[in-house]
C-alpha positions as protocol buffer text, in pm:
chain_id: "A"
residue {
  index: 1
  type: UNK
  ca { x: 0 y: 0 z: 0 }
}
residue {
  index: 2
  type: UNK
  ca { x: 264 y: 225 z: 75 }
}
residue {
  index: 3
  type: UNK
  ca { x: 476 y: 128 z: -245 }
}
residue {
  index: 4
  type: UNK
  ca { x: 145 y: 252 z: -428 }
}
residue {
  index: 5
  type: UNK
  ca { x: 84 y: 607 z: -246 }
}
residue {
  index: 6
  type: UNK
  ca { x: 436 y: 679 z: -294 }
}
residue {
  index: 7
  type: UNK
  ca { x: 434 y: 584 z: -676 }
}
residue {
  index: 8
  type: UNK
  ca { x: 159 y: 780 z: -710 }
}
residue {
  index: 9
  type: UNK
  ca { x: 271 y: 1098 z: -529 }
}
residue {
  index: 10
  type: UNK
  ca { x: 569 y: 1088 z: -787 }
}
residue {
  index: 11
  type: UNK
  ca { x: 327 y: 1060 z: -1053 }
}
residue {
  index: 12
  type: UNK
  ca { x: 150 y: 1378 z: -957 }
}
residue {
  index: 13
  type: UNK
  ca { x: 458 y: 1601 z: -941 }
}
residue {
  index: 14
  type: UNK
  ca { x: 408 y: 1552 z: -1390 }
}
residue {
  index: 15
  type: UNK
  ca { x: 67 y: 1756 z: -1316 }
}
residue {
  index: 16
  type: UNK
  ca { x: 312 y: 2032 z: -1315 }
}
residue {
  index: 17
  type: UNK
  ca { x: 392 y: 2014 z: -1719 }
}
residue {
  index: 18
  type: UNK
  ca { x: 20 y: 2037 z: -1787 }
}
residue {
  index: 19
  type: UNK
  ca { x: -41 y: 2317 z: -1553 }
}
residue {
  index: 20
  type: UNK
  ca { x: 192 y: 2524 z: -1728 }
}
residue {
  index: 21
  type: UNK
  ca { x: 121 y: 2437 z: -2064 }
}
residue {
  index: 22
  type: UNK
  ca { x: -242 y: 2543 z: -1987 }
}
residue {
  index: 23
  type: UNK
  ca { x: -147 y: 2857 z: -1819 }
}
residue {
  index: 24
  type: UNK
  ca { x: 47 y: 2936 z: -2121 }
}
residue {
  index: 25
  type: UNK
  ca { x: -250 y: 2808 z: -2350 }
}
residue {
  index: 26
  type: UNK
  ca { x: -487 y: 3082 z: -2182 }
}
residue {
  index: 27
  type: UNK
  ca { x: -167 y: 3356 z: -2216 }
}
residue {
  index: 28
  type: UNK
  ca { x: -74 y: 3301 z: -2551 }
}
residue {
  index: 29
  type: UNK
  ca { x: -269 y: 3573 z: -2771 }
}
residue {
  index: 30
  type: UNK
  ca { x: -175 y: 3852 z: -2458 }
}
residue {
  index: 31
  type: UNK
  ca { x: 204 y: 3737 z: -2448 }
}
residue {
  index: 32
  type: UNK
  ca { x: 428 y: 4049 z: -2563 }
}
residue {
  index: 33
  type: UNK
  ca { x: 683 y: 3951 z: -2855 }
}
residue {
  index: 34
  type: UNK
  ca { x: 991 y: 4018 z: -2629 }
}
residue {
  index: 35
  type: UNK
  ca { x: 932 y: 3824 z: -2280 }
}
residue {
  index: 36
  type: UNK
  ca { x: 1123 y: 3931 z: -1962 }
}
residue {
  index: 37
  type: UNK
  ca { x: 1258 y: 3516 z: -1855 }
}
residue {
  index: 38
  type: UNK
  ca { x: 1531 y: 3594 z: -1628 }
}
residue {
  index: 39
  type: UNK
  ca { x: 1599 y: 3823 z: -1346 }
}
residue {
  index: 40
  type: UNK
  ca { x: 1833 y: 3883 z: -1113 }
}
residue {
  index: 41
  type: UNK
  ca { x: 1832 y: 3842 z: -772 }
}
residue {
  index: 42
  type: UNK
  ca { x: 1655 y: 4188 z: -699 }
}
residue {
  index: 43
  type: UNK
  ca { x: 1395 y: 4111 z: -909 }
}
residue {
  index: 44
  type: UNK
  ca { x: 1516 y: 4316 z: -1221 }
}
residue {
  index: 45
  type: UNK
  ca { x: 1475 y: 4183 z: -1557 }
}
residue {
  index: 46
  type: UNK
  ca { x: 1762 y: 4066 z: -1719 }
}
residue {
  index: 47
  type: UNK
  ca { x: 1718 y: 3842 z: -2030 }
}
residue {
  index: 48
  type: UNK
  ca { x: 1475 y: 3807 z: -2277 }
}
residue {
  index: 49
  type: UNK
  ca { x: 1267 y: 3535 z: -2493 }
}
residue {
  index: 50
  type: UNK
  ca { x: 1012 y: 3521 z: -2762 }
}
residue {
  index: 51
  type: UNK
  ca { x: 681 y: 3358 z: -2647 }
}
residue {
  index: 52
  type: UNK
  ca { x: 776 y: 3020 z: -2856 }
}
residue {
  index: 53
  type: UNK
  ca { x: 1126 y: 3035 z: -2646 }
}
residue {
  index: 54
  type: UNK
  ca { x: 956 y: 3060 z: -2370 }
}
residue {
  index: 55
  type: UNK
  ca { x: 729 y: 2799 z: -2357 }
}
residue {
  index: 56
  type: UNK
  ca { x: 982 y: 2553 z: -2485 }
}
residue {
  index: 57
  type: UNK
  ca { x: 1231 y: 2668 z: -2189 }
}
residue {
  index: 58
  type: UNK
  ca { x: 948 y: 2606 z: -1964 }
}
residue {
  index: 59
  type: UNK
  ca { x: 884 y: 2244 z: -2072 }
}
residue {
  index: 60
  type: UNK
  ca { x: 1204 y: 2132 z: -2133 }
}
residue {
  index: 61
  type: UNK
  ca { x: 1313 y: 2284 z: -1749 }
}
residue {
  index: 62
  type: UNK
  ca { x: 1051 y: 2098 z: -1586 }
}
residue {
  index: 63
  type: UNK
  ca { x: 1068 y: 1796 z: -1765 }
}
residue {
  index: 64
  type: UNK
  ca { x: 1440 y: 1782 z: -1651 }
}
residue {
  index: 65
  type: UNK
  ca { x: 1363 y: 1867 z: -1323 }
}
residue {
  index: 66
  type: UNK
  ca { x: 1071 y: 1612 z: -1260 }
}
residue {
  index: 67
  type: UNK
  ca { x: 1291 y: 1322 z: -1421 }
}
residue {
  index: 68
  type: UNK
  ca { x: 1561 y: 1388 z: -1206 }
}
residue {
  index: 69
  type: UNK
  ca { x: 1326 y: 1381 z: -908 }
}
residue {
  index: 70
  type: UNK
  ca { x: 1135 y: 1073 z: -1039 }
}
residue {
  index: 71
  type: UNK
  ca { x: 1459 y: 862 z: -1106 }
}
residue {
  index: 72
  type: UNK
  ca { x: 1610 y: 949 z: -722 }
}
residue {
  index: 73
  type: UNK
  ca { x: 1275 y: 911 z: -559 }
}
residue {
  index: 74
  type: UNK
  ca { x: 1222 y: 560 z: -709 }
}
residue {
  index: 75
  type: UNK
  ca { x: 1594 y: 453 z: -659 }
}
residue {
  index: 76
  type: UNK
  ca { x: 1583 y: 609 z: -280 }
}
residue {
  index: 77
  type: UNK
  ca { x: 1226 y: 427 z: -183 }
}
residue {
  index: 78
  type: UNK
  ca { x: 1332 y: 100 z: -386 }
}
residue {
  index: 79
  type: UNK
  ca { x: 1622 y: 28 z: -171 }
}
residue {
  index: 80
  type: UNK
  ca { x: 1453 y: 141 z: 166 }
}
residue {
  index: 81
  type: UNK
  ca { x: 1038 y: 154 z: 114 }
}
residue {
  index: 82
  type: UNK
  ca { x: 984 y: 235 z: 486 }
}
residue {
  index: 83
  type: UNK
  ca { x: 1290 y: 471 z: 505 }
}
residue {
  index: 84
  type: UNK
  ca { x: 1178 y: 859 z: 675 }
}
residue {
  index: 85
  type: UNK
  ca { x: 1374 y: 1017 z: 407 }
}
residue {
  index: 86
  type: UNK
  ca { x: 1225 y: 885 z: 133 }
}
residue {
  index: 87
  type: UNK
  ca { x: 935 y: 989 z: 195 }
}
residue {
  index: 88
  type: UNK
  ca { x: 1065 y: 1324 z: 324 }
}
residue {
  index: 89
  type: UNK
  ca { x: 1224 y: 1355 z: -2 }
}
residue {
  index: 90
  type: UNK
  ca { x: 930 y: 1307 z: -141 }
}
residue {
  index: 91
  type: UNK
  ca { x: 783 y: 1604 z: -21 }
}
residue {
  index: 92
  type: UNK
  ca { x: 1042 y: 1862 z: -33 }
}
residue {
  index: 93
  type: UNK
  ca { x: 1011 y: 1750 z: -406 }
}
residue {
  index: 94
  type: UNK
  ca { x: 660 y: 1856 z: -405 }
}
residue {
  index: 95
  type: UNK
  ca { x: 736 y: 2179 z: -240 }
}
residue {
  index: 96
  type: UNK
  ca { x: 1029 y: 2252 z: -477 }
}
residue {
  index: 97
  type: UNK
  ca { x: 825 y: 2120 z: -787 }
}
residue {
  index: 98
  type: UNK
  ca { x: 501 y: 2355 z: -712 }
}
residue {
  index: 99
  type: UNK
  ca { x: 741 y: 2644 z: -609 }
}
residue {
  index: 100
  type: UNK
  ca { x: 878 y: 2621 z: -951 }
}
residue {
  index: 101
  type: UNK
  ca { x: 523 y: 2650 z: -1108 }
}
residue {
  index: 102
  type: UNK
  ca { x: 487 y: 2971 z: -877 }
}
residue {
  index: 103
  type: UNK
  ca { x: 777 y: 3117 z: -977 }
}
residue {
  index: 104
  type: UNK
  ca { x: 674 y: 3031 z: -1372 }
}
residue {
  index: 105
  type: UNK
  ca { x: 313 y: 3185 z: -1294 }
}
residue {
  index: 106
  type: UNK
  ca { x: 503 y: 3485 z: -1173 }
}
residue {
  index: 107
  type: UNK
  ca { x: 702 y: 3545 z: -1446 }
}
residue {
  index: 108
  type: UNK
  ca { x: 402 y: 3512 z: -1672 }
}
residue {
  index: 109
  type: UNK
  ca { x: 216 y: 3747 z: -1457 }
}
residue {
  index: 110
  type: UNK
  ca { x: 518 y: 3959 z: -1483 }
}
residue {
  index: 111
  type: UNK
  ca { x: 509 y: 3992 z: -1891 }
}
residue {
  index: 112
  type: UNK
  ca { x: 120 y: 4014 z: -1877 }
}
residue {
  index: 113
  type: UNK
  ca { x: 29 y: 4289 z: -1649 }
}
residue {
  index: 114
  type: UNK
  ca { x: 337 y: 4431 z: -1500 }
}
residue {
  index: 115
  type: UNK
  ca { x: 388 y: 4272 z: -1133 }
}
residue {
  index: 116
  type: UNK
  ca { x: 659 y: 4262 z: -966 }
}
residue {
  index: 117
  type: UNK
  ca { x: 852 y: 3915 z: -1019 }
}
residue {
  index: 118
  type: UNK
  ca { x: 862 y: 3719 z: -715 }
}
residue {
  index: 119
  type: UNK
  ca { x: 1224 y: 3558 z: -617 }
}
residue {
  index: 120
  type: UNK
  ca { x: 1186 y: 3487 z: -241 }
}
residue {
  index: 121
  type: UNK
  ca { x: 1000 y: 3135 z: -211 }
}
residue {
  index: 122
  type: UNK
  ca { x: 1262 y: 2961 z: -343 }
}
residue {
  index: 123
  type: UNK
  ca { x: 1528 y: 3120 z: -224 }
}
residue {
  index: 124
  type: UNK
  ca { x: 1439 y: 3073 z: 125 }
}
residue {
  index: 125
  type: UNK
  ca { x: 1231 y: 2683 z: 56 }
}
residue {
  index: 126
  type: UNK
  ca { x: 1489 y: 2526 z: -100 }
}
residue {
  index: 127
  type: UNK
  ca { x: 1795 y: 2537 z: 185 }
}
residue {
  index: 128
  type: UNK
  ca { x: 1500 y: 2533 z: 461 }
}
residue {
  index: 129
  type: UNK
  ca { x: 1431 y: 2179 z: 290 }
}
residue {
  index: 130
  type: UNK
  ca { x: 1795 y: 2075 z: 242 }
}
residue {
  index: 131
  type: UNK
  ca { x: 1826 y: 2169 z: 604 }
}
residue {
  index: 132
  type: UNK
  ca { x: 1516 y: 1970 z: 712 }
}
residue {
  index: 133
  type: UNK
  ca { x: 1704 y: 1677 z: 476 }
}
residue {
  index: 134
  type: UNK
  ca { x: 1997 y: 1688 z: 626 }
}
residue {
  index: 135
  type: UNK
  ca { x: 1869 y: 1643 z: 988 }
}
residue {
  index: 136
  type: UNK
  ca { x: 1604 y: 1352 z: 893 }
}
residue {
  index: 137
  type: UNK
  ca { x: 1961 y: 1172 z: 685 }
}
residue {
  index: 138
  type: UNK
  ca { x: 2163 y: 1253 z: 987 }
}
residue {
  index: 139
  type: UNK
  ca { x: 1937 y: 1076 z: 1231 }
}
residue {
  index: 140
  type: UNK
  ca { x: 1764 y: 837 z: 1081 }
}
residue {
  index: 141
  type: UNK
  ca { x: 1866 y: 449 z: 1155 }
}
residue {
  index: 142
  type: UNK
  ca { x: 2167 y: 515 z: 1349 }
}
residue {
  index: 143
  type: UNK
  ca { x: 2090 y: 302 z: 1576 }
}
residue {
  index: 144
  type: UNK
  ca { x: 2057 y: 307 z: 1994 }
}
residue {
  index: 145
  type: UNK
  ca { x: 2359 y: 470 z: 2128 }
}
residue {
  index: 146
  type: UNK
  ca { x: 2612 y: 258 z: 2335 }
}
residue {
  index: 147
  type: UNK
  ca { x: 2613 y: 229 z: 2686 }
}
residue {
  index: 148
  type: UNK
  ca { x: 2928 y: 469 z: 2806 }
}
residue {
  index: 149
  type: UNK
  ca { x: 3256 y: 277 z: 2839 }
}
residue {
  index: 150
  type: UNK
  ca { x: 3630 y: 312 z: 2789 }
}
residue {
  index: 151
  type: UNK
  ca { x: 3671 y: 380 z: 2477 }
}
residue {
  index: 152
  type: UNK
  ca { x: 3959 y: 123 z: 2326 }
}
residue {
  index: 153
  type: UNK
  ca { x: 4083 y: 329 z: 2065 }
}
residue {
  index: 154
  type: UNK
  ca { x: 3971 y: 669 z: 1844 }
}
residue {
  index: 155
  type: UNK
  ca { x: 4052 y: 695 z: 1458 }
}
residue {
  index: 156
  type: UNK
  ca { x: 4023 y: 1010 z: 1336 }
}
residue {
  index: 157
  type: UNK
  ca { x: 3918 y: 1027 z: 917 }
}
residue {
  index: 158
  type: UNK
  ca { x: 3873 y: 1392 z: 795 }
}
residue {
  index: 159
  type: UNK
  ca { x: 3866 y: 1591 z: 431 }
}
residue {
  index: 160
  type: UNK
  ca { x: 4000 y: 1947 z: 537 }
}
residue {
  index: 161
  type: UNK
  ca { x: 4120 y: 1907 z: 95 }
}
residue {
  index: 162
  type: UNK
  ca { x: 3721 y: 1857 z: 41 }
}
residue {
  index: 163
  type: UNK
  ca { x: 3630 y: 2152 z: 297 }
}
residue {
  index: 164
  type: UNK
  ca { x: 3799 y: 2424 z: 134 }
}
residue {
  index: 165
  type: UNK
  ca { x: 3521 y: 2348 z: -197 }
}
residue {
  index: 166
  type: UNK
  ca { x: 3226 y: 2461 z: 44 }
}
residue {
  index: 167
  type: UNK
  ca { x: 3443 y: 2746 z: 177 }
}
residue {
  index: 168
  type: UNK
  ca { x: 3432 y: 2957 z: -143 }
}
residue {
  index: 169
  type: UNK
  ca { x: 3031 y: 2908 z: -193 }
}
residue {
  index: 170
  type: UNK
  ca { x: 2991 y: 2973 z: 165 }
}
residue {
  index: 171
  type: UNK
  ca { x: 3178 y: 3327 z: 187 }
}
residue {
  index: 172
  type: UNK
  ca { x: 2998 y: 3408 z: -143 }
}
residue {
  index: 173
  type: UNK
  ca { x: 2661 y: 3364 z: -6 }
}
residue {
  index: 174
  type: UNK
  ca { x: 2719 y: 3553 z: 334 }
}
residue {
  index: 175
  type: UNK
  ca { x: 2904 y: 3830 z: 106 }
}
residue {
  index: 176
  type: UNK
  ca { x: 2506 y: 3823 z: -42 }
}
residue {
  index: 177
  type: UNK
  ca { x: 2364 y: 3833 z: 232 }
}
residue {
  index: 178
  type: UNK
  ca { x: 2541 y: 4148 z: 352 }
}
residue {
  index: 179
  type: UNK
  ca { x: 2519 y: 4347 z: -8 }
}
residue {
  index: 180
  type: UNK
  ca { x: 2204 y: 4272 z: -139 }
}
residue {
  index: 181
  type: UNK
  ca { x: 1927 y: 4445 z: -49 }
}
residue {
  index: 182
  type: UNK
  ca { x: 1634 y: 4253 z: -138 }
}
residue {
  index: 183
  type: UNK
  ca { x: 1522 y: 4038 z: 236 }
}
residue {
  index: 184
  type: UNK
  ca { x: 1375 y: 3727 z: 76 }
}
residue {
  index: 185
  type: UNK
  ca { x: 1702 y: 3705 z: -91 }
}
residue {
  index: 186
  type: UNK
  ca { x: 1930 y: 3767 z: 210 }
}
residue {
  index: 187
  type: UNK
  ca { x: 1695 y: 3518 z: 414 }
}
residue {
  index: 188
  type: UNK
  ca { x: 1832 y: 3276 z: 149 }
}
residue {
  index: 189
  type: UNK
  ca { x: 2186 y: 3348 z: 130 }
}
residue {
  index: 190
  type: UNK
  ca { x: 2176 y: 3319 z: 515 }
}
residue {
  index: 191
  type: UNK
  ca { x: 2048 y: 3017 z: 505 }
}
residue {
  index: 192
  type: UNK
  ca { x: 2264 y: 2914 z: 184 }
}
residue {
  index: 193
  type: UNK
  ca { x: 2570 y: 3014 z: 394 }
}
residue {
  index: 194
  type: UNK
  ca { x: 2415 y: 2818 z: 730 }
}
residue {
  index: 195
  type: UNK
  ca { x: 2389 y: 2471 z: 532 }
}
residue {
  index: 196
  type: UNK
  ca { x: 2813 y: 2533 z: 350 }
}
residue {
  index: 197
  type: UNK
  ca { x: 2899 y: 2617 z: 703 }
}
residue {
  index: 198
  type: UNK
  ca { x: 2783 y: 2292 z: 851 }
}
residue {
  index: 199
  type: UNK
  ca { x: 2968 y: 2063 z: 551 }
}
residue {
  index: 200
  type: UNK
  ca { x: 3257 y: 2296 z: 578 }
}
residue {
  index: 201
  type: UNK
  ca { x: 3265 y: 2192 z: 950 }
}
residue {
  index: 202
  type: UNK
  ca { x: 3206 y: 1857 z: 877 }
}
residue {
  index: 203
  type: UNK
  ca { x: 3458 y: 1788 z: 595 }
}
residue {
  index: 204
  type: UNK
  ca { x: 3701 y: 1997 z: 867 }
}
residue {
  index: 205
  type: UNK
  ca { x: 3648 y: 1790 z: 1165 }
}
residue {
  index: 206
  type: UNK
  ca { x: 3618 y: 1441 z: 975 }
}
residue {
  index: 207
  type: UNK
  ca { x: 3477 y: 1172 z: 1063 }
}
residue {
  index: 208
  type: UNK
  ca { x: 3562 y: 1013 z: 1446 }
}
residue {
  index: 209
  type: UNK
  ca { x: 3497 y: 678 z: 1457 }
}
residue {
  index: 210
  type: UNK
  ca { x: 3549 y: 538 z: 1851 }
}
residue {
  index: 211
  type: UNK
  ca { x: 3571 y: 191 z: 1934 }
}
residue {
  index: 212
  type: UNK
  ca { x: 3425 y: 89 z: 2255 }
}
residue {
  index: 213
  type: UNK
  ca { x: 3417 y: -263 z: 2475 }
}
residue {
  index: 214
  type: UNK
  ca { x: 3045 y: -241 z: 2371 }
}
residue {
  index: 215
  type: UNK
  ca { x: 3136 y: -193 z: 1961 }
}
residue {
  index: 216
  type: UNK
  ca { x: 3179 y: 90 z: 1739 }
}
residue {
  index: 217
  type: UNK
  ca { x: 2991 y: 452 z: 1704 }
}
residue {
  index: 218
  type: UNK
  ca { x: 3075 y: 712 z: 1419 }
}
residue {
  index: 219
  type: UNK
  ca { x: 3032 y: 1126 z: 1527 }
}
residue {
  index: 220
  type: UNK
  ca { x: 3119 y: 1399 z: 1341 }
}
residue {
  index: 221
  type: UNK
  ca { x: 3091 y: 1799 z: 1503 }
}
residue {
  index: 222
  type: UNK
  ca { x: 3003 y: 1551 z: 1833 }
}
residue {
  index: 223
  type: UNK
  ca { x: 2699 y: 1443 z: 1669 }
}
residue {
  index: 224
  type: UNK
  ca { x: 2657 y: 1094 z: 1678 }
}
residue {
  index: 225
  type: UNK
  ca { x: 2590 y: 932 z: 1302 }
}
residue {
  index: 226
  type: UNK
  ca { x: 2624 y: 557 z: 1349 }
}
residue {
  index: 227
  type: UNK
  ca { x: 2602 y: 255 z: 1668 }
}
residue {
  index: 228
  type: UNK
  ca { x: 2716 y: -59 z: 1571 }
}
residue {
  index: 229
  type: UNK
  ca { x: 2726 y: -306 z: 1844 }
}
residue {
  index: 230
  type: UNK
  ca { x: 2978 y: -575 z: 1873 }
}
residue {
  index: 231
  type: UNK
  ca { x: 2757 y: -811 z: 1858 }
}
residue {
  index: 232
  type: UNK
  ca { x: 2643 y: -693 z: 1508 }
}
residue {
  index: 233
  type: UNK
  ca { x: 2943 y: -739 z: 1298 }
}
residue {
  index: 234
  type: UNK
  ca { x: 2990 y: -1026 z: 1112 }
}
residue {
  index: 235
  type: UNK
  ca { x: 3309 y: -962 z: 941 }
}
residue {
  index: 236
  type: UNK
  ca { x: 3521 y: -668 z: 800 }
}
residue {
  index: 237
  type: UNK
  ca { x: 3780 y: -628 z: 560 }
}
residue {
  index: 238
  type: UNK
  ca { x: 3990 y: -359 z: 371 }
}
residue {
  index: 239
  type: UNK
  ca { x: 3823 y: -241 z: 61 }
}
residue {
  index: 240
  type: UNK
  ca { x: 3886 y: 79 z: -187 }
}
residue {
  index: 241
  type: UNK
  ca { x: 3621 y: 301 z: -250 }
}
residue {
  index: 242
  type: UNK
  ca { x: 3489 y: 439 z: -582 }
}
residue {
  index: 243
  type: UNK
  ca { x: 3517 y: 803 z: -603 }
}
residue {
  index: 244
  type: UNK
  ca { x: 3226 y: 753 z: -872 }
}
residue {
  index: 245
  type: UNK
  ca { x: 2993 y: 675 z: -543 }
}
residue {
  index: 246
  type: UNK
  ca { x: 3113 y: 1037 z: -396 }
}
residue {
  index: 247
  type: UNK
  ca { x: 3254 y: 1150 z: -60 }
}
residue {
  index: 248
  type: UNK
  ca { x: 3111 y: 1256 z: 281 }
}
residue {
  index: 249
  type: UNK
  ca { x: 2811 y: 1055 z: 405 }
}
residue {
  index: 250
  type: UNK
  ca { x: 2674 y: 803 z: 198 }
}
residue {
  index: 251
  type: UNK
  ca { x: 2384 y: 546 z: 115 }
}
residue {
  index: 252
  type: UNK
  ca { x: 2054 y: 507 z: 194 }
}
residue {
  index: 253
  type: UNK
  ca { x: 1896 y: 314 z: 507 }
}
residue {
  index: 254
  type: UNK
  ca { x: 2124 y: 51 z: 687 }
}
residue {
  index: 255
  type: UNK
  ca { x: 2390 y: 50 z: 400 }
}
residue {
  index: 256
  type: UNK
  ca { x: 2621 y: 376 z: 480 }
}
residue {
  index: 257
  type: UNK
  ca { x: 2927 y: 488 z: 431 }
}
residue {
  index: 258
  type: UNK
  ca { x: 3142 y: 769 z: 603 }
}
residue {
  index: 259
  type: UNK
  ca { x: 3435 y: 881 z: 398 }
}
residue {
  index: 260
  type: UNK
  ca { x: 3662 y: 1138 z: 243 }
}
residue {
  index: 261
  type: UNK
  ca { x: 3919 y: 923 z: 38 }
}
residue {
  index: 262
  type: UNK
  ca { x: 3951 y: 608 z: -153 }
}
residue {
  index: 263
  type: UNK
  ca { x: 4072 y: 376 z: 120 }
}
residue {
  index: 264
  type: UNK
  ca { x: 3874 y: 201 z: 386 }
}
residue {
  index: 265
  type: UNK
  ca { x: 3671 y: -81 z: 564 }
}
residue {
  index: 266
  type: UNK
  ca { x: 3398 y: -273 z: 469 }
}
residue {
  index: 267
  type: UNK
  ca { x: 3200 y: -361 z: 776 }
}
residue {
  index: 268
  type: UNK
  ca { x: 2898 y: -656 z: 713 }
}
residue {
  index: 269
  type: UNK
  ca { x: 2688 y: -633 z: 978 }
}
residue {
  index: 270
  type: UNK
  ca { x: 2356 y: -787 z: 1043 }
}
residue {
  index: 271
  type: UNK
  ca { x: 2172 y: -522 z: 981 }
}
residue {
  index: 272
  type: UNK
  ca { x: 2377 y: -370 z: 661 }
}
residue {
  index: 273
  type: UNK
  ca { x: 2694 y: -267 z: 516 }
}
residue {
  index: 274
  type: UNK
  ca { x: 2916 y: 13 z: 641 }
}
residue {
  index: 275
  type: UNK
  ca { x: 3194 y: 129 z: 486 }
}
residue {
  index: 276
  type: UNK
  ca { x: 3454 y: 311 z: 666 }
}
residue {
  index: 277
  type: UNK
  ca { x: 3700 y: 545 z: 533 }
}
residue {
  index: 278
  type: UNK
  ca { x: 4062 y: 596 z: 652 }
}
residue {
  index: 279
  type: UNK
  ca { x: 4384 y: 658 z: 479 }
}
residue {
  index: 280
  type: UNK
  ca { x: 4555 y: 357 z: 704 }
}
residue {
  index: 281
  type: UNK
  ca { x: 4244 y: 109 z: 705 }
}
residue {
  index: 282
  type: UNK
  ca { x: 4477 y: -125 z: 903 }
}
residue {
  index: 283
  type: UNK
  ca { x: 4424 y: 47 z: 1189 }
}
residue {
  index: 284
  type: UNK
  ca { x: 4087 y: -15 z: 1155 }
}
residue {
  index: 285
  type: UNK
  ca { x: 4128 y: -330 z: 1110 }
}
residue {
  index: 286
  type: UNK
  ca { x: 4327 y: -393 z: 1421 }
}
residue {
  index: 287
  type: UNK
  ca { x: 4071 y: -220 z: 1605 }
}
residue {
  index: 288
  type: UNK
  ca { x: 3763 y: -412 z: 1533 }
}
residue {
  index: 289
  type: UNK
  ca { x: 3994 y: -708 z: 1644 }
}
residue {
  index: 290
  type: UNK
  ca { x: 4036 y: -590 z: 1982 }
}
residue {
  index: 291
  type: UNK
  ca { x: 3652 y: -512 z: 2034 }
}
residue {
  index: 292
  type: UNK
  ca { x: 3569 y: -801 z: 1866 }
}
residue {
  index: 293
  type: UNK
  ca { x: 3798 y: -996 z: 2140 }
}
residue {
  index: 294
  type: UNK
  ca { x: 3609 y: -761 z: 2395 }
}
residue {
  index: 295
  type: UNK
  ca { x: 3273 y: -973 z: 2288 }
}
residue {
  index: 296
  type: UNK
  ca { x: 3350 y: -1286 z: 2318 }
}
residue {
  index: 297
  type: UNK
  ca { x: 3550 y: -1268 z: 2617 }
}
């Protein structure tokens, strides 16, 4: 049943092409031959299309947009139906979708009768959402935290190399949100700068990965990603990782992985896969011994 809701909540973000195309349709004959379709982030005009352009940009844009969203929502649910995020995905998605539309009506509305073009939804939707997102994916199935114990041994993974690539976004978007003067905008950039500020932090301070007589737990910035009992690994090994699968945190529901290189460990455990990066995965190794030894002892 849920499989079904959720299939058909993706089919309804594709209401969005015929939306526009009829909001167009009911335009067309009032549509000036030179049509404002860009702005800047004050809300000024700053490129032009003919009607046909425009309608074509429109299309095309969307379509892009809601394949995109179709092909990761039905990857992201396949692997994990009764995962939070998926369904949270789902609905930012909706929100971003139907923003979209807003923003297209607006820029009609805009050519039509003169209004003032409205750039503020999704400036300030989208990183509210990716900040929503990046809670639910931080706290979602990481398991009960372990009862406190001496911890055996601390590795330390971290991608200050990969932090300095949020840096320069982040500093641009707080330089916006001190120079421009439009609010919805600078409530954006704020939050724009907010969201680089906590990957920035993360990439800096890495991932810290503390083995315990009771098993394993991943933190980063002190939060606490990942429990693994002892009791729940199977067997680990060291593996390379494929930059093609990207850096940082990774995977969806019990399969995760937490790393900033191309070295690591595979964990199997019974309730997934984690990999773990480190640039000596030895060490790792070693250390999963000793807890291991902790367990059966």
């Amino acid at each position: 049943m849920n499989r079904t809701w959720y299939k058909a909540l993706i089919a309804m973000l594709w209401l969005a092409l015929p939306v526009m195309g009829l909001r167009y349709w009911l335009a067309w004959d009032r549509l000036p031959a030179r049509m404002a379709s860009h702005f800047d982030a004050a809300g000024r005009a700053n490129g032009w299309m003919s009607p046909e352009q425009s309608l074509w940009f429109t299309i095309g844009f969307l379509t892009l947009m809601l394949t995109v969203f179709s092909i990761a929502l039905y990857i992201i649910h396949k692997k994990d139906p009764m995962a939070m995020l998926s369904w949270a995905l789902l609905i930012f998605f909706h929100v971003e979708i139907w923003t979209i539309v807003y923003m297209l009506n607006s820029t009609l509305d805009y050519n039509l009768e003169g209004r003032p073009i409205v750039v503020a939804p999704l400036m300030v939707i989208t990183p509210i959402g990716v900040l929503v997102l990046l809670g639910i994916a931080l706290g979602e199935k990481r398991g009960l935290a372990l009862p406190p114990t001496d911890v055996v041994a601390e590795e330390v993974h971290t991608g200050r190399a990969w932090s300095l690539l949020f840096l320069v976004p982040m500093l641009f978007a707080a330089g916006v949100v001190v120079t421009m003067p439009n609010p919805g905008t600078r409530i954006g950039a704020g939050l724009l700068t907010l969201i680089f500020a906590v990957v920035f932090g993360m990439a800096w301070d890495g991932f810290h990965y503390y083995f315990t007589r009771h098993g394993l737990e991943v933190r980063t910035l002190g939060i606490r990603l990942k429990s693994i009992p002892a009791g729940h690994i199977k067997d680990y090994s060291v593996h390379a990782w494929t930059p093609v699968c990207g850096y940082g945190i990774r995977g969806v529901g019990s399969n995760k992985a937490y790393v900033w290189g191309n070295r690591g460990v595979r964990i199997h455990t019974t309730d997934g896969d984690i990999f773990l990066g480190h640039s000596e995965p030895e060490r790792i190794v070693r250390d999963l011994d000793v807890i291991k030894q902790y367990a059966h002892s």
